[in-house]
Backbone as JSON Lines, residues from 0, in Angstrom:
{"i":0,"aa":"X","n":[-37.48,-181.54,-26.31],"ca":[-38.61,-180.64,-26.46],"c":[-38.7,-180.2,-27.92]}
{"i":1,"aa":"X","n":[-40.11,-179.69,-28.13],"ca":[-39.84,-179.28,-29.71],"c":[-41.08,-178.25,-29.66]}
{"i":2,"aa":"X","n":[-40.55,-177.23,-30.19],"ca":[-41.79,-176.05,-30.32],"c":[-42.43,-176.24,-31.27]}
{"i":3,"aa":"X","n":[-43.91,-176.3,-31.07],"ca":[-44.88,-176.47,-31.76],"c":[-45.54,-175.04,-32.17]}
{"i":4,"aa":"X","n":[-45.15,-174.62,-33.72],"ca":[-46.0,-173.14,-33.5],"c":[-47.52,-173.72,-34.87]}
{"i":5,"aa":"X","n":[-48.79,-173.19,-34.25],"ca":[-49.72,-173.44,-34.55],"c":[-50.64,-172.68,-35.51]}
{"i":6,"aa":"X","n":[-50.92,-173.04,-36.8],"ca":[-51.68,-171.79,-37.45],"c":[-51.21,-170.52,-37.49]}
{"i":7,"aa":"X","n":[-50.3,-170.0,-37.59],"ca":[-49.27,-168.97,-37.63],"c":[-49.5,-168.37,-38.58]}
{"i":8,"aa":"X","n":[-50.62,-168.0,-39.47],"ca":[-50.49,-167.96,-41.37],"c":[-51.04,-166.66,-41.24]}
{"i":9,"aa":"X","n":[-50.45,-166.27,-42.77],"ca":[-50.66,-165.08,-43.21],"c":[-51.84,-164.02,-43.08]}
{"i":10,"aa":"X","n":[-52.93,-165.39,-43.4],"ca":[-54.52,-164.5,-43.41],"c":[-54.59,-164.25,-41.94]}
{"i":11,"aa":"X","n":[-54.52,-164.58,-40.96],"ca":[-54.69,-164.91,-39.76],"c":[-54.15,-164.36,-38.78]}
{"i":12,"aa":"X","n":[-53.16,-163.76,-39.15],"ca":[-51.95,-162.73,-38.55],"c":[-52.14,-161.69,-38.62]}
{"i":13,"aa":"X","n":[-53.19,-161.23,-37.68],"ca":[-53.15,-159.28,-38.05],"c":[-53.43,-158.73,-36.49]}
{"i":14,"aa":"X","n":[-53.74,-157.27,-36.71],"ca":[-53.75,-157.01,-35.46],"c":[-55.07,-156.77,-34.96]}
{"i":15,"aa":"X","n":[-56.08,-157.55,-35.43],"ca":[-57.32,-157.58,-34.63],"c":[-57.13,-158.42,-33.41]}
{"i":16,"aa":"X","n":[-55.94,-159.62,-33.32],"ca":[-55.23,-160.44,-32.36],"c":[-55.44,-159.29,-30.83]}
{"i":17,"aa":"X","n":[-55.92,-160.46,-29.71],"ca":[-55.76,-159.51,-28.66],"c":[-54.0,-159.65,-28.61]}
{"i":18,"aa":"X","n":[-54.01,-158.4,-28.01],"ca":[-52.22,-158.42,-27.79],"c":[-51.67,-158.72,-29.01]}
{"i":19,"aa":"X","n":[-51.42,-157.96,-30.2],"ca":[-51.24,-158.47,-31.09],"c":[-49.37,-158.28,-31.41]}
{"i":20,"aa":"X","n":[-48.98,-157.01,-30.61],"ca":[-47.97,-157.19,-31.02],"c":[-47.06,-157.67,-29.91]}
{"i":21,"aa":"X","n":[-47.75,-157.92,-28.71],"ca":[-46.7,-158.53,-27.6],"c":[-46.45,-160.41,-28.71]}
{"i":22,"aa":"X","n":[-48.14,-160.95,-28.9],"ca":[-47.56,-162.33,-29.04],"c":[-46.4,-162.3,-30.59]}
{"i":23,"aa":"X","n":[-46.94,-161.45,-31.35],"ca":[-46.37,-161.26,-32.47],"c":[-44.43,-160.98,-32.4]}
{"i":24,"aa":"X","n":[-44.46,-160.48,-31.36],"ca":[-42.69,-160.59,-30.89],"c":[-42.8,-161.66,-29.95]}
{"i":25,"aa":"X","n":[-43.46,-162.37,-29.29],"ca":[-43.43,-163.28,-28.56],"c":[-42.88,-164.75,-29.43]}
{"i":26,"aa":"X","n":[-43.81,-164.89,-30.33],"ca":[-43.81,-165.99,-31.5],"c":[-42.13,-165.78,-31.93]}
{"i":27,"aa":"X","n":[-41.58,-164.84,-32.88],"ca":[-40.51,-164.48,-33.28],"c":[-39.18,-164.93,-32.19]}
{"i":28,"aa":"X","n":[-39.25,-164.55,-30.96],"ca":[-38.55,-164.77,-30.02],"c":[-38.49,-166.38,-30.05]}
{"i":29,"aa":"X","n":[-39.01,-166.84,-29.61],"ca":[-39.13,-168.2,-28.61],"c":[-38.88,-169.15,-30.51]}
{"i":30,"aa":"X","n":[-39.07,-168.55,-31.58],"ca":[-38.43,-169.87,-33.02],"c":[-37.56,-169.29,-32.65]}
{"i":31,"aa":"X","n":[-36.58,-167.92,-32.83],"ca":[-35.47,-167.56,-32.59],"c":[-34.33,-168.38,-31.46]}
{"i":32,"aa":"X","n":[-35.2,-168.22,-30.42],"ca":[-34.32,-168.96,-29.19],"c":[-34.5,-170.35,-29.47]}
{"i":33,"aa":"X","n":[-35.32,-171.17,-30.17],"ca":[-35.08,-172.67,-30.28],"c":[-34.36,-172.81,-31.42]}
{"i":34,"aa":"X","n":[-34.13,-171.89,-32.56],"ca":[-33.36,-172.41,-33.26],"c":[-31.6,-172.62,-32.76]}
{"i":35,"aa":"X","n":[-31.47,-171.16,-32.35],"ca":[-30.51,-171.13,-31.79],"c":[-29.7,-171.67,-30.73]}
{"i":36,"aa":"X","n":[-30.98,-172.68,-30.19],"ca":[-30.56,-173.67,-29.44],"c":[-30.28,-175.17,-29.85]}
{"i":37,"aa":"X","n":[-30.71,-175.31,-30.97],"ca":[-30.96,-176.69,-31.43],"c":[-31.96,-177.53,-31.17]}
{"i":38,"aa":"X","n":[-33.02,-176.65,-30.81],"ca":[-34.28,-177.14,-30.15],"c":[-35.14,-176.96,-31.51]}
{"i":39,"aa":"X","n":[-35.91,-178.31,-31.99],"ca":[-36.47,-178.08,-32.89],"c":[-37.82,-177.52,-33.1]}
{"i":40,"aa":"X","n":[-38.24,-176.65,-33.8],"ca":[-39.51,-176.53,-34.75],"c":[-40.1,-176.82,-35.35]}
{"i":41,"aa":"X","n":[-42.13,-176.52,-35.17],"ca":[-42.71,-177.59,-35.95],"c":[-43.58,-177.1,-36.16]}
{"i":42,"aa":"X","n":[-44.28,-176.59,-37.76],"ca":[-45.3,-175.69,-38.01],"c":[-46.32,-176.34,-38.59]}
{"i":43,"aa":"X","n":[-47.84,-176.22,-37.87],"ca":[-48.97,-176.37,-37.96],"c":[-49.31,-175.37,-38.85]}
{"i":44,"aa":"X","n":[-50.41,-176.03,-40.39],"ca":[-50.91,-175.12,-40.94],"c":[-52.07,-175.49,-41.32]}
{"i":45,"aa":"X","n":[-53.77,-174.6,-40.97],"ca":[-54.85,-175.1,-41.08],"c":[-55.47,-175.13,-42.45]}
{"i":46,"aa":"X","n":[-55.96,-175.95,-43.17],"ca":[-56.95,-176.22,-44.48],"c":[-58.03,-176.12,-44.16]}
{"i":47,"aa":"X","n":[-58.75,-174.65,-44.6],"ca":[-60.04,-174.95,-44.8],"c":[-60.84,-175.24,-45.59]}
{"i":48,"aa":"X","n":[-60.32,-176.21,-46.72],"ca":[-60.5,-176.7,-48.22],"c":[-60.85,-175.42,-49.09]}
{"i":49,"aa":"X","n":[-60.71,-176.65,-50.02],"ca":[-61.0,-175.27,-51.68],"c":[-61.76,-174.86,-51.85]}
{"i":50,"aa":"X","n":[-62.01,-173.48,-52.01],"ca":[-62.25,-172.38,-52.52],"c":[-62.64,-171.42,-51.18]}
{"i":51,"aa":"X","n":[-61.92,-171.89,-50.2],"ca":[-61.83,-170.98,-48.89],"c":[-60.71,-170.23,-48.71]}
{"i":52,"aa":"X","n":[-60.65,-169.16,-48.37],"ca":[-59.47,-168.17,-47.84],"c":[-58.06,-168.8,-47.44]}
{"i":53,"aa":"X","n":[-58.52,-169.56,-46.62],"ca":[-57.31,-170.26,-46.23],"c":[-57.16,-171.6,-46.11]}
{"i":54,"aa":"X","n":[-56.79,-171.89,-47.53],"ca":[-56.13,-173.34,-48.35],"c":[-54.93,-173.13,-48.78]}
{"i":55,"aa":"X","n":[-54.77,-174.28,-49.1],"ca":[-53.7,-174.49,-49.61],"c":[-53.63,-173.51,-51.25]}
{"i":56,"aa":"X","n":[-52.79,-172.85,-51.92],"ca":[-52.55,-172.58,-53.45],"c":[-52.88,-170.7,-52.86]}
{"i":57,"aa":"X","n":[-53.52,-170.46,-51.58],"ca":[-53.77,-169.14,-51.57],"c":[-52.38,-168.85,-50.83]}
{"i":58,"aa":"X","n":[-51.95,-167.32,-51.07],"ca":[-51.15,-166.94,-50.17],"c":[-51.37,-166.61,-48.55]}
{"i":59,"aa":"X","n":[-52.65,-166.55,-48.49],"ca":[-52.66,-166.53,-47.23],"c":[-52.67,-167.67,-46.05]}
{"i":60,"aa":"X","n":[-52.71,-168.92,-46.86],"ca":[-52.23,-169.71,-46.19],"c":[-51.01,-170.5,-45.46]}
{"i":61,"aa":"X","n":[-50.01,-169.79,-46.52],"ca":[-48.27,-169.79,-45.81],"c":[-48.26,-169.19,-44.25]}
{"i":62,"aa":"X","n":[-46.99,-169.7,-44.28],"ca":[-47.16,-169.62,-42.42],"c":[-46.1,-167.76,-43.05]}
{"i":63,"aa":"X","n":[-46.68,-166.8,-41.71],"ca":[-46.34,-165.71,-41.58],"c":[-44.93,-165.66,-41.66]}
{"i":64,"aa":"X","n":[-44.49,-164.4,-42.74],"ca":[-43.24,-164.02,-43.14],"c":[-42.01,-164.28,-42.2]}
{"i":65,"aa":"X","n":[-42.85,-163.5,-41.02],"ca":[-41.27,-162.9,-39.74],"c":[-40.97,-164.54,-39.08]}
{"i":66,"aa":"X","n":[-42.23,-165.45,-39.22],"ca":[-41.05,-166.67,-39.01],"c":[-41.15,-167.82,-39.8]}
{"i":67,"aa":"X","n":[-41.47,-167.65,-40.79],"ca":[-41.36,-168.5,-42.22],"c":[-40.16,-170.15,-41.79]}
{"i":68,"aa":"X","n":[-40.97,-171.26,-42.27],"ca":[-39.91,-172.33,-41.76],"c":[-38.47,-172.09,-42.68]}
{"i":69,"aa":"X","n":[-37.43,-172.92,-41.99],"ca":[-36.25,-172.85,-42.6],"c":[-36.1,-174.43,-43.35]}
{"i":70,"aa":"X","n":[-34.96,-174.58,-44.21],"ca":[-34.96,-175.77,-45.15],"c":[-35.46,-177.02,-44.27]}
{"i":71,"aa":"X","n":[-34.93,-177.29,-43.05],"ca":[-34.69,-178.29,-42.27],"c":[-36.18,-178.54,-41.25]}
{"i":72,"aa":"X","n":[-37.13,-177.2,-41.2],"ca":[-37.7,-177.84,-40.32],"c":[-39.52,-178.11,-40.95]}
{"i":73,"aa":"X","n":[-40.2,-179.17,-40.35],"ca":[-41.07,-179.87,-40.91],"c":[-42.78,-178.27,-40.55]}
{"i":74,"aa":"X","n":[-43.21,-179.3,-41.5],"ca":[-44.65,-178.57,-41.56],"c":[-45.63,-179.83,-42.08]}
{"i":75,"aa":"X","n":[-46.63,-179.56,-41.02],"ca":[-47.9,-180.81,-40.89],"c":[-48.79,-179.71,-41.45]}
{"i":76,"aa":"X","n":[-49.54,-180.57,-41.92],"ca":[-51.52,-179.17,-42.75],"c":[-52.37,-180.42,-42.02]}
{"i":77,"aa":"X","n":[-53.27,-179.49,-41.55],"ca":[-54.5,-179.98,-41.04],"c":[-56.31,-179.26,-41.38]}
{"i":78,"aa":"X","n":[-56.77,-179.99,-40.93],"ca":[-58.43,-179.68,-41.88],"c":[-59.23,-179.83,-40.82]}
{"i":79,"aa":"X","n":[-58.88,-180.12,-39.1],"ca":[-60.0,-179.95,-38.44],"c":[-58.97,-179.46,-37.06]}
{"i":80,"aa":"X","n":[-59.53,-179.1,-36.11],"ca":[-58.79,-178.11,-35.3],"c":[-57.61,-178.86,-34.47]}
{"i":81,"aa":"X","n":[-57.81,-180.25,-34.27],"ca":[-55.99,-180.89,-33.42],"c":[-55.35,-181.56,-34.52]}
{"i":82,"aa":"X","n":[-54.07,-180.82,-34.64],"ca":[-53.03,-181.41,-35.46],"c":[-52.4,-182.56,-35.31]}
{"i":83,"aa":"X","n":[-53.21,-183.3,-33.91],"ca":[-52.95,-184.73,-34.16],"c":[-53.58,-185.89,-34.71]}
{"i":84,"aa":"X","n":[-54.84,-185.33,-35.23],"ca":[-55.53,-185.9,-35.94],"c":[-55.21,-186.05,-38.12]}
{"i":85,"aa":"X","n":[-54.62,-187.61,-37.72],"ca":[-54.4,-187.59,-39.89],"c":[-53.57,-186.12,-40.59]}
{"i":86,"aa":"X","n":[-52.69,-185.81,-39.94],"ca":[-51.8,-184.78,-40.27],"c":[-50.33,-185.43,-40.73]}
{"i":87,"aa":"X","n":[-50.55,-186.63,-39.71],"ca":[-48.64,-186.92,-39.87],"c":[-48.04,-186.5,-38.8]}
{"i":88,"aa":"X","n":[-48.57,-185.67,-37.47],"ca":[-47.18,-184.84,-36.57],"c":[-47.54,-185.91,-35.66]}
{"i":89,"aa":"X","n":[-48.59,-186.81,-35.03],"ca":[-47.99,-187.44,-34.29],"c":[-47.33,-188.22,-34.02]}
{"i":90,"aa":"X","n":[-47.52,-189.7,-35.3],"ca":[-46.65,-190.34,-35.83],"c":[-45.34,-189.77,-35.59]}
{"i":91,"aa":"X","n":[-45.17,-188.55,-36.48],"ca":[-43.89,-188.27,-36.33],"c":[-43.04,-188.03,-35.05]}
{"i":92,"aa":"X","n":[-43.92,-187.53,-34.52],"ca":[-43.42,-186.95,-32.71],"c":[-42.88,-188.54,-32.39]}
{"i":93,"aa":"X","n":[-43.9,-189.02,-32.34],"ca":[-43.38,-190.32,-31.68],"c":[-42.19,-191.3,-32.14]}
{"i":94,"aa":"X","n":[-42.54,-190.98,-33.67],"ca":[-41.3,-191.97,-34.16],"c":[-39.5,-191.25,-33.64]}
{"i":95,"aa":"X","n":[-39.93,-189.7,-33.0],"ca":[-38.61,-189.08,-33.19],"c":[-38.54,-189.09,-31.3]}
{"i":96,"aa":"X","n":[-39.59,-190.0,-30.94],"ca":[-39.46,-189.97,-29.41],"c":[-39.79,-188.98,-27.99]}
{"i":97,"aa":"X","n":[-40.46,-188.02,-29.15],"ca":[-40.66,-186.47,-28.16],"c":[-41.7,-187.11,-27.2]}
{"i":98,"aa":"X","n":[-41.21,-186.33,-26.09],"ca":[-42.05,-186.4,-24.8],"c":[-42.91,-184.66,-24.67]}
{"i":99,"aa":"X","n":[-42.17,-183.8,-24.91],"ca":[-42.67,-182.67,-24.53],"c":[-42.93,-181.48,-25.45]}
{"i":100,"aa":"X","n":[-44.01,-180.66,-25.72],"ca":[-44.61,-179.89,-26.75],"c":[-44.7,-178.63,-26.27]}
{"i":101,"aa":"X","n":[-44.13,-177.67,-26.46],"ca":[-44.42,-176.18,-26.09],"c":[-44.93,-175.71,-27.41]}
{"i":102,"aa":"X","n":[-46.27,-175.4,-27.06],"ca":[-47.16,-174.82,-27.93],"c":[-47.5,-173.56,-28.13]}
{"i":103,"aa":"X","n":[-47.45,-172.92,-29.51],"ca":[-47.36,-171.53,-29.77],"c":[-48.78,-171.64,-30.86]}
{"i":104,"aa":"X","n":[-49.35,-170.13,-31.09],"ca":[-50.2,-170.08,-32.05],"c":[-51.46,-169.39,-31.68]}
{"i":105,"aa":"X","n":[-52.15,-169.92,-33.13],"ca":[-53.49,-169.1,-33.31],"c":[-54.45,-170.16,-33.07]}
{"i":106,"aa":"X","n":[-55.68,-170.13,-32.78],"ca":[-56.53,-169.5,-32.06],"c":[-56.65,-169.99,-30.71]}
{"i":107,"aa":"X","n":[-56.81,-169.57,-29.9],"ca":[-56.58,-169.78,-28.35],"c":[-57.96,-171.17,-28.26]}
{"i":108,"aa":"X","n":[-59.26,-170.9,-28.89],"ca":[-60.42,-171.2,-28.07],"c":[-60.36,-172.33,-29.1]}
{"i":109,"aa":"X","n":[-59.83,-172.09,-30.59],"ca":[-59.93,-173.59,-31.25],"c":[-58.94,-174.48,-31.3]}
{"i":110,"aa":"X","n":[-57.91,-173.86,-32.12],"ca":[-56.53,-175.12,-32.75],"c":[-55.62,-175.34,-31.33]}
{"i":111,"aa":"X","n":[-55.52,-174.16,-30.55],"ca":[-54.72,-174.57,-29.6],"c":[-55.0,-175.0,-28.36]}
{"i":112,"aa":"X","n":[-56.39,-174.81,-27.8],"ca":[-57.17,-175.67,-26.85],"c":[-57.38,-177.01,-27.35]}
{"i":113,"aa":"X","n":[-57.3,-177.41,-28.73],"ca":[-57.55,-178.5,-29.15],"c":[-55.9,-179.64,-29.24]}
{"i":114,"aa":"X","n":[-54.97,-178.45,-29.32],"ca":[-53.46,-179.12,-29.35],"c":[-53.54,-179.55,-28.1]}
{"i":115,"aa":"X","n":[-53.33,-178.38,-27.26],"ca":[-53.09,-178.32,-25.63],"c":[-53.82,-180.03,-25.25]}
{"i":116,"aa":"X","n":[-54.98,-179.61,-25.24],"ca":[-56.21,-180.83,-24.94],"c":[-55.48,-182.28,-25.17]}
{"i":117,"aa":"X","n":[-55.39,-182.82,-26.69],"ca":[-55.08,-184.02,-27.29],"c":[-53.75,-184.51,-27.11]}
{"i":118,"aa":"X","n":[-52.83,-183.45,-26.83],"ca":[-51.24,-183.4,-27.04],"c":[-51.49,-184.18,-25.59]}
{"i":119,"aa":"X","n":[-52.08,-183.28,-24.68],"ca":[-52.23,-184.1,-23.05],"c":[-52.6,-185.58,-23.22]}
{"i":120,"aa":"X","n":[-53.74,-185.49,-24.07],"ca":[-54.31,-187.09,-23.92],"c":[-53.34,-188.28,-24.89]}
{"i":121,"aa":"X","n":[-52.17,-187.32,-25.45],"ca":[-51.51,-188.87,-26.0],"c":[-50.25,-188.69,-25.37]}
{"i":122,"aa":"X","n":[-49.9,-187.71,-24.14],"ca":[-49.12,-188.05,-23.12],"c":[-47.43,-187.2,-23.54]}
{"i":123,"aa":"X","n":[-48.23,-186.09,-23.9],"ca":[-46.83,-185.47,-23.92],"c":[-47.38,-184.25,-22.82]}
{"i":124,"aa":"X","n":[-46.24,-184.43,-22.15],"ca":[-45.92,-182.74,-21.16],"c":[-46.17,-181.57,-22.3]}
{"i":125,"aa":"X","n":[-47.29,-180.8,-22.2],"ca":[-47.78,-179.57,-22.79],"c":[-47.3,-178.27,-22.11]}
{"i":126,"aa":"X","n":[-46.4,-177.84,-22.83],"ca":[-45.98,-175.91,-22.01],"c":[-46.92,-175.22,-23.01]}
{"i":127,"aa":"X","n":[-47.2,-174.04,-22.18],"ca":[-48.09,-172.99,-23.22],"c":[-47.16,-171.96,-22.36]}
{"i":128,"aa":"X","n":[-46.64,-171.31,-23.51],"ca":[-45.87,-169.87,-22.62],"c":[-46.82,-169.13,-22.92]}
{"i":129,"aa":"X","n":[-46.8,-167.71,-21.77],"ca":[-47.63,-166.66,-21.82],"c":[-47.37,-165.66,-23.06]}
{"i":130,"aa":"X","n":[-48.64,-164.73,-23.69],"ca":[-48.69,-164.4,-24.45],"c":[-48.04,-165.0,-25.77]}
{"i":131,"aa":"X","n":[-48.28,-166.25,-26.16],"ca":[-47.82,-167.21,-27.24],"c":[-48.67,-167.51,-27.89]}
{"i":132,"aa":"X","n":[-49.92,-167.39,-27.64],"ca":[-51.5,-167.81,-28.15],"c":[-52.11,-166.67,-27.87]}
{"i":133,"aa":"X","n":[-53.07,-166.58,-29.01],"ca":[-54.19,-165.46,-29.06],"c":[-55.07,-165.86,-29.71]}
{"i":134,"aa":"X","n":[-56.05,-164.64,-29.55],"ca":[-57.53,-164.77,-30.81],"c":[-57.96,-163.39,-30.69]}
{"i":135,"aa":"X","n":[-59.33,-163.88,-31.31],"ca":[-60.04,-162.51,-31.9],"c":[-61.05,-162.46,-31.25]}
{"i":136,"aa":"X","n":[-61.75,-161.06,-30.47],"ca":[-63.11,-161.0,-30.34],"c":[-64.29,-161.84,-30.64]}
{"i":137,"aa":"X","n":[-65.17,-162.08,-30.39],"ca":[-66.77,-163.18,-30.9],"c":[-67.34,-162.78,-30.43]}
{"i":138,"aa":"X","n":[-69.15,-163.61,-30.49],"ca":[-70.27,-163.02,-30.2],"c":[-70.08,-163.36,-28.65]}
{"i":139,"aa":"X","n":[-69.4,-164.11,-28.01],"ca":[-69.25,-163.82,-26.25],"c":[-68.16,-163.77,-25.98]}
{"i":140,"aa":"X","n":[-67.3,-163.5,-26.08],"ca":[-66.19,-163.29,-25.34],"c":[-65.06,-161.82,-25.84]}
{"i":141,"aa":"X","n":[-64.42,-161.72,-25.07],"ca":[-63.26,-160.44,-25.96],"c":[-62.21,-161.69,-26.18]}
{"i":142,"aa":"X","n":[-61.13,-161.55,-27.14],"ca":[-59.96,-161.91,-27.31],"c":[-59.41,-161.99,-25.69]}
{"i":143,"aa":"X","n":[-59.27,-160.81,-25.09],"ca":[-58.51,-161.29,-23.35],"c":[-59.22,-162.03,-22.75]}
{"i":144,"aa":"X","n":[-60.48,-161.89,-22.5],"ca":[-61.2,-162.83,-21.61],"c":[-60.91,-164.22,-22.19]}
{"i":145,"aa":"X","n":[-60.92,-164.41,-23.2],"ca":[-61.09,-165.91,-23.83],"c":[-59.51,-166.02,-23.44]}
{"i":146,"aa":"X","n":[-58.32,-165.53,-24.28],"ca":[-56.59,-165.9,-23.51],"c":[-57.07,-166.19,-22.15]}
{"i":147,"aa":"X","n":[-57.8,-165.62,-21.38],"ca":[-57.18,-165.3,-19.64],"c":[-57.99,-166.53,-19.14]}
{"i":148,"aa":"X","n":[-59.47,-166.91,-20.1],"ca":[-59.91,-168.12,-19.47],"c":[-58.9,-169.36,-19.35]}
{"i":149,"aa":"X","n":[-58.71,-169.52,-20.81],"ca":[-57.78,-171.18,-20.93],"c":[-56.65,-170.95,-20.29]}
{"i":150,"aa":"X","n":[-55.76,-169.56,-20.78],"ca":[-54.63,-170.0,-20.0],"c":[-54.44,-169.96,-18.58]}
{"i":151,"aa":"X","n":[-55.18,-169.28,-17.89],"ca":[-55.11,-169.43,-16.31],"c":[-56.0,-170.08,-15.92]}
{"i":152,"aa":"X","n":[-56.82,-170.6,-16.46],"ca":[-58.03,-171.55,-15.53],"c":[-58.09,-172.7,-16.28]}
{"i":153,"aa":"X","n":[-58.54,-172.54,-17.68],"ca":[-58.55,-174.28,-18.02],"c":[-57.41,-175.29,-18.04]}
{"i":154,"aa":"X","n":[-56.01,-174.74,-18.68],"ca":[-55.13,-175.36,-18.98],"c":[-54.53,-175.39,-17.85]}
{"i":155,"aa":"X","n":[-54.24,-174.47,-17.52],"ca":[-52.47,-174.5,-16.16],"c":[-52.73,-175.6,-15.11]}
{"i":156,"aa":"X","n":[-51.95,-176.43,-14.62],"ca":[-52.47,-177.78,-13.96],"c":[-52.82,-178.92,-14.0]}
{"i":157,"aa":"X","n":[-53.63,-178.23,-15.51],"ca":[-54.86,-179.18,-15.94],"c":[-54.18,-180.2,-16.91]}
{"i":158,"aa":"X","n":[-53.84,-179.53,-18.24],"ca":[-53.51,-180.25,-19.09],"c":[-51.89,-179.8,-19.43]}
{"i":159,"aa":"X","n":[-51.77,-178.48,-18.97],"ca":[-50.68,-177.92,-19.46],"c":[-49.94,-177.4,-18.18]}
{"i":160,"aa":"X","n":[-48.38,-176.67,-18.18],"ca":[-47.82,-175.9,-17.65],"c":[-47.71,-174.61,-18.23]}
{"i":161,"aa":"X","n":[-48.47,-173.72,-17.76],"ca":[-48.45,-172.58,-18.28],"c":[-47.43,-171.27,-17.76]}
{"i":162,"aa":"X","n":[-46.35,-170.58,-18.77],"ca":[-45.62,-170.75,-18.01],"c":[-44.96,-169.02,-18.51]}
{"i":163,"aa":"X","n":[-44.5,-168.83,-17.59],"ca":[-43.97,-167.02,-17.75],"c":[-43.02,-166.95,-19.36]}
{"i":164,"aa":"X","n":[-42.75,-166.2,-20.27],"ca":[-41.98,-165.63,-21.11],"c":[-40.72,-166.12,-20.57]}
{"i":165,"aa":"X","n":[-39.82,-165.62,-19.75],"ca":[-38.41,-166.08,-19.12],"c":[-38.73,-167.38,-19.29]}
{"i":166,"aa":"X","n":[-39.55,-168.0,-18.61],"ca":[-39.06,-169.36,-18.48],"c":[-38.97,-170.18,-19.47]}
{"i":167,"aa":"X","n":[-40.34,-169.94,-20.38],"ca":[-40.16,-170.78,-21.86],"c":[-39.19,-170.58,-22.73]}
{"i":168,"aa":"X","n":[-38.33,-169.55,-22.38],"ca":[-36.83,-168.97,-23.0],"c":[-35.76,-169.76,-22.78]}
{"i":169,"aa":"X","n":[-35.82,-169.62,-20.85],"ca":[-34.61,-170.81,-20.88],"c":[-34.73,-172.17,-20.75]}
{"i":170,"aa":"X","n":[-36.19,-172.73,-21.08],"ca":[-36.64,-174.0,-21.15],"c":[-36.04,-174.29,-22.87]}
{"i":171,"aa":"X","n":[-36.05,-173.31,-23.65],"ca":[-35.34,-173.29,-24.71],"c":[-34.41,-173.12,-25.06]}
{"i":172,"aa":"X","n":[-33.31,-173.12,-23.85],"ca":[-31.93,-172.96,-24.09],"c":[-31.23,-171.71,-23.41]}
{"i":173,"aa":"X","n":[-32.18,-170.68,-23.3],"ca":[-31.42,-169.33,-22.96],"c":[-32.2,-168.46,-23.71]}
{"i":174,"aa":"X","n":[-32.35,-167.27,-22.58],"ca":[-33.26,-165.98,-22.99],"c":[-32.17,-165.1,-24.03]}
{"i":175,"aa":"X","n":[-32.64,-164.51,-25.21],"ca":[-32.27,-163.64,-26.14],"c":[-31.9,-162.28,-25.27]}
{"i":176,"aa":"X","n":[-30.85,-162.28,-25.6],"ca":[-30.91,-160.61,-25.04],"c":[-31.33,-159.24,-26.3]}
């Protein structure tokens, strides 16, 4: 297995997030428990080319402080919303043999409905743990309604296993006390 955390970045990380500080210790937890397991990590970071907020050369495009990658683990940049598209991570997934993707991140309705989605269609087992993904308010939806659509109705079954906090813990080795 290998945790996939998604768009995680600086600009992007605040607390307009529904649930901002459950996923925000949620995220922290679950790199914590895979590192500590030997379960690897794998950080998605979005380009919205130059002279946009969040590119590359701005600071707000680094992936967020509290789980900043470590020497060893990889980071793919992407420029349209599935990171399996001309990034490099699927190639890589595959060359390293992964079957299964537990997906973490930002935005519920774009980058990670779009992971969830594609990750299914090139045949890896997709986990989405609860409160691991979020977004922001829009002109139709709230931040919860939009979480509560995908993760309990579009994904669970569908494309993904959507799956309690405990479990994506000890699917990672063992819950943190």
């Amino acid at each position: 297995m290998t945790l996939l955390i998604v768009d995680v970045q600086k600009l992007i990380m605040n607390d307009r997030l529904y649930n901002y500080e459950i996923f925000a210790e949620n995220i922290v937890n679950l790199a914590e428990t895979a590192r500590a397991n030997g379960v690897e990590v794998v950080y998605i970071r979005h380009d919205d080319g130059t002279g946009q907020p969040l590119s590359k050369g701005n600071d707000g495009f680094e992936i967020w402080d509290d789980i900043a990658p470590q020497k060893n683990e990889h980071v793919f940049d992407k420029n349209v919303n599935s990171p399996f598209k001309e990034s490099g991570l699927l190639e890589y997934l595959i060359e390293k043999g992964e079957k299964t993707l537990m997906v973490t991140g930002l935005q519920t309705e774009y980058c990670i409905d779009a992971t969830v989605k594609c990750g299914f269609e090139h045949s890896f087992e997709m986990i989405v743990p609860e409160n691991a993904n979020t977004t922001v308010d829009n002109a139709y939806l709230s931040g919860e309604t939009t979480y509560k659509y995908y993760n309990e109705f579009i994904w669970n079954n569908r494309y993904a296993k959507c799956v309690s906090m405990k479990t994506a813990l000890e699917m990672l080795g063992g819950e943190r006390k």
